[in-house]
C-alpha positions in Angstrom: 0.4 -13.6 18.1 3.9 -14.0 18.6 6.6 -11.9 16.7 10.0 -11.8 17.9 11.8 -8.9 15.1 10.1 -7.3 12.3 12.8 -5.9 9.9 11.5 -2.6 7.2 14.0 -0.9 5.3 14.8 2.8 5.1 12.2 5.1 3.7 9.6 2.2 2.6 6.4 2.4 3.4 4.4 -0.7 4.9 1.5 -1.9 6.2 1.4 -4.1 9.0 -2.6 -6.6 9.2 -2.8 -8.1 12.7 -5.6 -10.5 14.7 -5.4 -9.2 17.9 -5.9 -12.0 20.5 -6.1 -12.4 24.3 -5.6 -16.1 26.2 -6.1 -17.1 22.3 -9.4 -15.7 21.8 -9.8 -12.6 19.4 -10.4 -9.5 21.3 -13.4 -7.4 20.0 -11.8 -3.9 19.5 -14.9 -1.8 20.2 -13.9 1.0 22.5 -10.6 0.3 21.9 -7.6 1.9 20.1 -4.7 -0.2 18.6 -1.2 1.2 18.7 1.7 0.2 17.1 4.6 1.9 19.0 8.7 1.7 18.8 11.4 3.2 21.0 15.4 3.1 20.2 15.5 2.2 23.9 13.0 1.3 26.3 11.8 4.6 28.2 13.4 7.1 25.3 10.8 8.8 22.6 8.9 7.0 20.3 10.6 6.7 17.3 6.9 6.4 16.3 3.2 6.0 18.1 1.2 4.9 15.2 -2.6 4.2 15.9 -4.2 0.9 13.9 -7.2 1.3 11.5 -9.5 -1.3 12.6 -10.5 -3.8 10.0 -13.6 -5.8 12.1 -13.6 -5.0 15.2 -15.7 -8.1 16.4 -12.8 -10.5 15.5 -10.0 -8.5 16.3 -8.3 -7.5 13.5 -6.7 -4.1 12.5 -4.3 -2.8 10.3 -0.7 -0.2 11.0 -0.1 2.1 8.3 4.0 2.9 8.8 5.4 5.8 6.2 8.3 6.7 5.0 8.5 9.2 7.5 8.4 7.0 10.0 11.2 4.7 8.4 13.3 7.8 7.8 16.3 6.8 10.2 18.2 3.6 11.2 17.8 1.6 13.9 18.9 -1.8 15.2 16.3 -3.9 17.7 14.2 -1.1 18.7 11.7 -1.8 21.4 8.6 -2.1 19.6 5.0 -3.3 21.2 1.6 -3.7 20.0 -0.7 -2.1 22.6 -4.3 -1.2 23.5 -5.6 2.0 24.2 -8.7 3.5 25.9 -10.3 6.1 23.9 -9.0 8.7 26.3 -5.8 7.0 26.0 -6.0 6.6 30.1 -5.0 3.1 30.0 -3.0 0.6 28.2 -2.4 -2.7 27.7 0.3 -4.4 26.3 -0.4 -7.3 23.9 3.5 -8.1 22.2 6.9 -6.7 22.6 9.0 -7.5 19.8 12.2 -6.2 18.4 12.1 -3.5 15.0 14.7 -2.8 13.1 15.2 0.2 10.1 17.7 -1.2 7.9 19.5 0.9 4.8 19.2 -0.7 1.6 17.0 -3.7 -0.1 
């Protein structure tokens, strides 16, 4: 999976279907939990931490609900990454850094 930017406009709501994939092999996401995170800058607050709803885990695929609420505000080339999480949320590992911007208007 490779994104570079994923543009959303103000207030919409969208949902994001990925294949998760490691050296190009699906990962199975038992004991796993997909995030979908964005910061304005790297190392500030989330703009949003949104966990995935996993579609089959066995071949990797999982879906990001993102709200309204989370589109409320604008920003240009956030720092956005699709991560895995331990359960616990103990460890993490990144699997894409991309750029996400909140645009006004359609």
């Amino acid at each position: 999976m490779t994104i570079d930017k994923i543009t959303i406009f103000r207030k919409d709501t969208k949902t994001y279907n990925f294949t998760l994939k490691r050296s190009g092999s699906p990962i199975d996401l038992n004991n796993y939990v997909p995030r979908f995170t964005a910061k304005e800058v790297v190392g500030d607050s989330f703009i949003f931490d949104k966990a995935g709803t996993i579609t089959t885990a066995s071949e990797g695929t999982c879906s990001f609900l993102i709200s309204s609420a989370d589109t409320a505000n604008v920003y240009e080339n956030a720092a956005a990454e699709i991560v895995l999480a331990s359960p616990q949320g103990h460890t993490r590992e990144t699997l894409e850094q991309f750029y996400l911007t909140i645009r006004n208007g359609k």
